[in-house]
ROVO-379746 format. One record per residue (C-alpha): residue in one letter; residue number from 1; y, z, x. Coordinates in Angstrom, 1 decimal. Example, Ala and Ser with C-alpha at 12.3 -4.5 7.8 and 13.67 -1.06 7.14 Angstrom:
! residues 2
{code A&pos 1&y -4.5&z 7.8&x 12.3}
{code S&pos 2&y -1.1&z 7.1&x 13.7}
***
This chain:
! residues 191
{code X&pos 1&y -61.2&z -202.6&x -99.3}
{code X&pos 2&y -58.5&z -201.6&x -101.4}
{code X&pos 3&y -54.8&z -203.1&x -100.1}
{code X&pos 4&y -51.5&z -201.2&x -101.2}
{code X&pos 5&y -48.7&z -203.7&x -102.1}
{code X&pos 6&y -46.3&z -202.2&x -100.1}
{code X&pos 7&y -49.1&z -201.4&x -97.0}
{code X&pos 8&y -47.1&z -202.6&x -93.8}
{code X&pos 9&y -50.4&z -203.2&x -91.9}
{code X&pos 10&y -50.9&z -206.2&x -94.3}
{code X&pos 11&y -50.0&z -209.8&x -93.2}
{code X&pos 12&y -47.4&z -210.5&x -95.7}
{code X&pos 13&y -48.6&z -214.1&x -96.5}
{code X&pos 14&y -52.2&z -213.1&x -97.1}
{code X&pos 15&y -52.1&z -209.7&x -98.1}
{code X&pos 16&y -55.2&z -209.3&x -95.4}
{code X&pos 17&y -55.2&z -207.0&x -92.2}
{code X&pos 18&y -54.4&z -208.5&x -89.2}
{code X&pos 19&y -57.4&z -208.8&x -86.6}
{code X&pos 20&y -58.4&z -205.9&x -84.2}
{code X&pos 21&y -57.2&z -206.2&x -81.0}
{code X&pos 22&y -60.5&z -206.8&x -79.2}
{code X&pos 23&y -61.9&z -209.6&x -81.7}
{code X&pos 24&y -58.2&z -211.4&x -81.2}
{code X&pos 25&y -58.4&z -211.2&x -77.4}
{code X&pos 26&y -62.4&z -212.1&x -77.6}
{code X&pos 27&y -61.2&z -215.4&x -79.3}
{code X&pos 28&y -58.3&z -216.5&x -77.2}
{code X&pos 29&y -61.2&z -215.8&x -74.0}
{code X&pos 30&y -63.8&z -218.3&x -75.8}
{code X&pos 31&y -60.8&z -220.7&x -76.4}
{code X&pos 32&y -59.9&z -220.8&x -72.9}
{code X&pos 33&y -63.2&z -220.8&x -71.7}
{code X&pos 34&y -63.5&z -224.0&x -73.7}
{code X&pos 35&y -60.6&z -225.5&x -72.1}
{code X&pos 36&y -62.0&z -224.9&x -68.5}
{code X&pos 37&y -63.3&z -228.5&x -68.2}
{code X&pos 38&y -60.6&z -230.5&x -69.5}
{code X&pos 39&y -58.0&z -228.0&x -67.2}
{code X&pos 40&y -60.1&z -229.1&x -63.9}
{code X&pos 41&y -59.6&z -232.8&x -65.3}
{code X&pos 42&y -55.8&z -232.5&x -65.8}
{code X&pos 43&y -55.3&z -230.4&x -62.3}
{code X&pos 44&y -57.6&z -233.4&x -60.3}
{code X&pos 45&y -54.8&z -236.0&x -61.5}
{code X&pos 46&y -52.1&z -233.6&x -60.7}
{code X&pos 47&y -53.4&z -232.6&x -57.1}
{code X&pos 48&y -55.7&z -235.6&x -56.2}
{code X&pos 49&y -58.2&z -233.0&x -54.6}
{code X&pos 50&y -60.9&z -231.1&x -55.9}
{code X&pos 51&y -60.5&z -228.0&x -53.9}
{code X&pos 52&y -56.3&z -227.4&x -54.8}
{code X&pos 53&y -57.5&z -228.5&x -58.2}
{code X&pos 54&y -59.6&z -225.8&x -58.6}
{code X&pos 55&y -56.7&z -223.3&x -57.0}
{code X&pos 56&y -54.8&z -224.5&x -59.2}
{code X&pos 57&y -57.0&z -223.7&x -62.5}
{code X&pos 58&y -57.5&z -220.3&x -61.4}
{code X&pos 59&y -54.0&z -219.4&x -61.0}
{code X&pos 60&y -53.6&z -221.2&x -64.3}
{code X&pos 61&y -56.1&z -219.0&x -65.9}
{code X&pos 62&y -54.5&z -216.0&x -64.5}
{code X&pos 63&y -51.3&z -216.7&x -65.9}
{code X&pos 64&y -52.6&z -217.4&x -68.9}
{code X&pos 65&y -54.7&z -214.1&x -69.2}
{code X&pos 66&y -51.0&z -212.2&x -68.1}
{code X&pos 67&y -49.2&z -213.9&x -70.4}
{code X&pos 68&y -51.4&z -213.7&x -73.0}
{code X&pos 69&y -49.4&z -212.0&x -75.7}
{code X&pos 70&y -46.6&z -214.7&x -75.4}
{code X&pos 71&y -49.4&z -217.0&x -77.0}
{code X&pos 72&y -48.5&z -218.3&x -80.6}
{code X&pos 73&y -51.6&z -218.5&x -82.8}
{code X&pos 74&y -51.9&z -221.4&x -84.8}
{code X&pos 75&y -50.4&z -223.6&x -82.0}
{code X&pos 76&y -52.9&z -225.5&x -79.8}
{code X&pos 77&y -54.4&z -223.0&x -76.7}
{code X&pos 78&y -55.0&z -226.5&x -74.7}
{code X&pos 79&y -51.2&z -227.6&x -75.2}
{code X&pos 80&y -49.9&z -224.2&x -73.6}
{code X&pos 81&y -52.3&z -224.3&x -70.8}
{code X&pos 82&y -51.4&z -227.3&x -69.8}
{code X&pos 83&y -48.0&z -226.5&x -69.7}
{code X&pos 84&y -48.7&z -223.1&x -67.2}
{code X&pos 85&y -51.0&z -225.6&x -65.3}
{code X&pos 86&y -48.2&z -228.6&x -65.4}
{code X&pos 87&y -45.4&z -225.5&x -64.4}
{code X&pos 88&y -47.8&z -224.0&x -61.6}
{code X&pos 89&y -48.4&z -227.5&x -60.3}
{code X&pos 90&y -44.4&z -228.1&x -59.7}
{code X&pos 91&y -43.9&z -224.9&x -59.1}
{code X&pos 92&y -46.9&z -224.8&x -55.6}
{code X&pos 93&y -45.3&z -228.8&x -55.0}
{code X&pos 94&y -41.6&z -227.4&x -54.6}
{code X&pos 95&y -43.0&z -224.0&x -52.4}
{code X&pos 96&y -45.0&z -227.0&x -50.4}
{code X&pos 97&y -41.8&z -228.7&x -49.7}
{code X&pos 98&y -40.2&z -226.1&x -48.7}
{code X&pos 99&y -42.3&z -224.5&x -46.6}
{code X&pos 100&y -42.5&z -227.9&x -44.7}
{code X&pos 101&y -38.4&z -227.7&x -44.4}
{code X&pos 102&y -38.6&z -224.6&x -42.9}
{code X&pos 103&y -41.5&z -225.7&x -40.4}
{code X&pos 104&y -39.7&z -228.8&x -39.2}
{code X&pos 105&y -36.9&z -226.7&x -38.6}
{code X&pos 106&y -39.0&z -224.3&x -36.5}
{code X&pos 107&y -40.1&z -227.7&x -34.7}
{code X&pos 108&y -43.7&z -226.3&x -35.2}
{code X&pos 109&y -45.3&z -229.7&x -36.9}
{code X&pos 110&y -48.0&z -230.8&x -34.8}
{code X&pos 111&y -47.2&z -235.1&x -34.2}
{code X&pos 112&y -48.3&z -237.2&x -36.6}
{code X&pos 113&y -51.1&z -239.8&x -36.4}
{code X&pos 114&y -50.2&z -243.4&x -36.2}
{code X&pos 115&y -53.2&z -244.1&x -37.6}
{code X&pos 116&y -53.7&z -245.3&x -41.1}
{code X&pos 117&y -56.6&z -244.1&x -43.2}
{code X&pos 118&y -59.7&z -246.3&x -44.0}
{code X&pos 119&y -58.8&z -248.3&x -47.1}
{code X&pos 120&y -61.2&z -249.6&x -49.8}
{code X&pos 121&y -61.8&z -253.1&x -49.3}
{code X&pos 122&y -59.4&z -255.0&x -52.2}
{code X&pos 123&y -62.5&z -255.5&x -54.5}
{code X&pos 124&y -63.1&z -252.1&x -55.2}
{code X&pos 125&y -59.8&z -250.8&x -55.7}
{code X&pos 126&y -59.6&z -253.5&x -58.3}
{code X&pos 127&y -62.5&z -251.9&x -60.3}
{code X&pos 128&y -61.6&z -248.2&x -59.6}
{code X&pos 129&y -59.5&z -247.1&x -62.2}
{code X&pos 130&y -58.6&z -244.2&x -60.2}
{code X&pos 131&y -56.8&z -246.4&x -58.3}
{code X&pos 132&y -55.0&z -248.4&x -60.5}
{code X&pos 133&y -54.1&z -244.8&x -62.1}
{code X&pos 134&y -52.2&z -243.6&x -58.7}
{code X&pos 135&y -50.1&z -246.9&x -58.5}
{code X&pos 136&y -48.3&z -245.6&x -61.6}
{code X&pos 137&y -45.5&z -244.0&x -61.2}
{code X&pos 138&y -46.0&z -239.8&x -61.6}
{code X&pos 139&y -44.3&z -239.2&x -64.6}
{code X&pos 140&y -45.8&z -242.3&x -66.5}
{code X&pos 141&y -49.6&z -241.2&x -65.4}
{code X&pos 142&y -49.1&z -238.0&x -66.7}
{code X&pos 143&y -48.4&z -239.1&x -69.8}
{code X&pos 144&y -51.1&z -241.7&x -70.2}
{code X&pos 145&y -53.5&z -238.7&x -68.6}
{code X&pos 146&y -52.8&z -236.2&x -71.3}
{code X&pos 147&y -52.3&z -238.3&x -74.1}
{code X&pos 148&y -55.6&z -240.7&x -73.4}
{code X&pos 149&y -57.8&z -238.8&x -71.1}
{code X&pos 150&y -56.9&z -235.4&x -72.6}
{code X&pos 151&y -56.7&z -236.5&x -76.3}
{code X&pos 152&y -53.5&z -235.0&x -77.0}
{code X&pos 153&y -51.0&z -235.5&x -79.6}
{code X&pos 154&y -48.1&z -236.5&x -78.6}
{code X&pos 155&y -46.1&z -233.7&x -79.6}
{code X&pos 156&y -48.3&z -231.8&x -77.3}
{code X&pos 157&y -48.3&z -233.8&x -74.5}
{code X&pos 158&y -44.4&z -233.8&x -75.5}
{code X&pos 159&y -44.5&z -229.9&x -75.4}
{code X&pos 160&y -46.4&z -229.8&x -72.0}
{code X&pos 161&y -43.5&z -231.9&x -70.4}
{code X&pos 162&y -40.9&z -230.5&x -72.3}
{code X&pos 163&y -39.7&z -234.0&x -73.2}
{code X&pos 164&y -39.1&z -235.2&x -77.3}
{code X&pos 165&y -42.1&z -236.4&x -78.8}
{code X&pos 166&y -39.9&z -239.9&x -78.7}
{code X&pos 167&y -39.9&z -239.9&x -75.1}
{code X&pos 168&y -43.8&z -239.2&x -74.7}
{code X&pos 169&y -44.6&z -242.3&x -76.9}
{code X&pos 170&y -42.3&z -244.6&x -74.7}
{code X&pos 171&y -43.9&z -243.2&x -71.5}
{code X&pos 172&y -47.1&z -243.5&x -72.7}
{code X&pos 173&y -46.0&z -247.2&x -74.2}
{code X&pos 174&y -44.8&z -248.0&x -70.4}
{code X&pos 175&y -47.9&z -246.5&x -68.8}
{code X&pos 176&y -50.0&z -248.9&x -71.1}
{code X&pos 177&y -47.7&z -251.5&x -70.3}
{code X&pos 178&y -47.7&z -251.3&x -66.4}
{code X&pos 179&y -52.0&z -250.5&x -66.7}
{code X&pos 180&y -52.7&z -253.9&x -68.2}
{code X&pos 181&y -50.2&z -255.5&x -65.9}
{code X&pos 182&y -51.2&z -253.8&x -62.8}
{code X&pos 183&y -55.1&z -255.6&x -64.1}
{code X&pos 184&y -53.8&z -258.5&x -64.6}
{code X&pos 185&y -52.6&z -259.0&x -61.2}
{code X&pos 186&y -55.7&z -257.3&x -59.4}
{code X&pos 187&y -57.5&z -259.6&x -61.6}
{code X&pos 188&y -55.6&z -262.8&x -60.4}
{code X&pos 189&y -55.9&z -261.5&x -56.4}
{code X&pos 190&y -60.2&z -261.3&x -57.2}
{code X&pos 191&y -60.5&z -264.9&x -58.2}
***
C-alpha cells in the first residue's frame, strides 16, 4: 500500500495506519478476558466473599467496557483494571457504610447476636495463609496481594493505589516484614 508523507491517517511515528476499529476493540476484549482470573483473585482479597467478589468483577468489567476509550495502549490492561476494581471496591464499601448510617438512624437494624462465630482451632490458622493474610493491616495486604500474588510491578501496583512507586516498595517491605513476624510468633504458640 502506498503511504503519502503528508497522509493524516498515518501514525506519525510509524508512518503505518492505525488499526480498524473492530480489530482494536477485538483486542482489548481478549485482553480483558485474560485478566478475568487474576480480577476474581484480587476482588476475593478485597471482599473476603466469593459471591460480592464476583459482583464486584462484573461491575468492574462493565466499567471497563464503558470506559473503554479512556484506555491508553501500550500501558498494562491488568494495571487499569485493577484500579476500576480497587475504585469500585471503595467506592460499594463507602455506599455500605452509609447506607448502614442511614438504617441505624431509621432504628431498623435487627439486634445483633452475642454470639461469636466458630473459630479454627489455633493450629490451623497457623498454616492458613489466608489467615495470616487478614491479620495485616488493609492497606499493607493490598500491596503484598498485587505485587506478589498478582505479579505486578510496582509502578503498577503503585498506579492501582495511586501512591509513588516509593511508597509501594515500603508497603510491600512492611507487609513482608509483619508476614514473617506474624509466622514467627504462630510458629512459637505451635511448639
Amino acid at each position: 500500500m502506498f503511504l503519502w508523507k503528508d497522509n493524516p491517517l498515518t501514525n506519525p511515528v510509524s508512518g503505518t495506519l492505525p488499526a480498524p476499529q473492530e480489530k482494536r476493540g477485538s483486542s482489548f476484549h481478549q485482553e480483558l478476558l485474560k485478566t478475568l482470573p487474576d480480577l476474581r483473585g484480587f476482588a476475593r482479597f478485597l471482599t473476603r466473599d466469593a459471591t460480592a467478589a464476583d459482583d464486584l468483577v462484573q461491575d468492574t468489567v462493565v466499567r471497563a467496557l464503558a470506559a473503554q476509550t479512556q484506555f491508553e495502549t501500550g500501558t498494562t490492561l491488568k494495571a487499569w483494571l485493577f484500579t476500576i476494581q480497587r475504585n469500585a471496591f471503595y467506592e460499594q464499601r463507602r455506599r455500605f457504610s452509609r447506607e448502614q448510617e442511614i438504617m441505624q438512624d431509621f432504628e431498623l437494624d435487627m439486634p445483633v447476636s452475642s454470639e461469636a462465630p466458630s473459630m479454627q482451632s489455633a493450629r490451623d490458622a497457623i498454616t492458613d495463609l489466608g489467615e495470616i493474610l487478614w491479620k495485616l493491616p488493609d492497606l499493607l495486604r493490598e500491596a503484598i496481594i498485587l505485587v506478589g500474588a498478582q505479579e505486578l510491578s510496582y509502578e503498577d501496583a503503585a498506579c492501582i493505589c495511586n501512591v509513588p512507586a516509593g511508597t509501594m516498595k515500603a508497603r510491600v517491605s512492611r507487609a513482608r516484614s509483619q508476614l514473617a513476624a506474624l509466622t514467627a510468633t504462630d510458629s512459637s504458640l505451635e511448639n
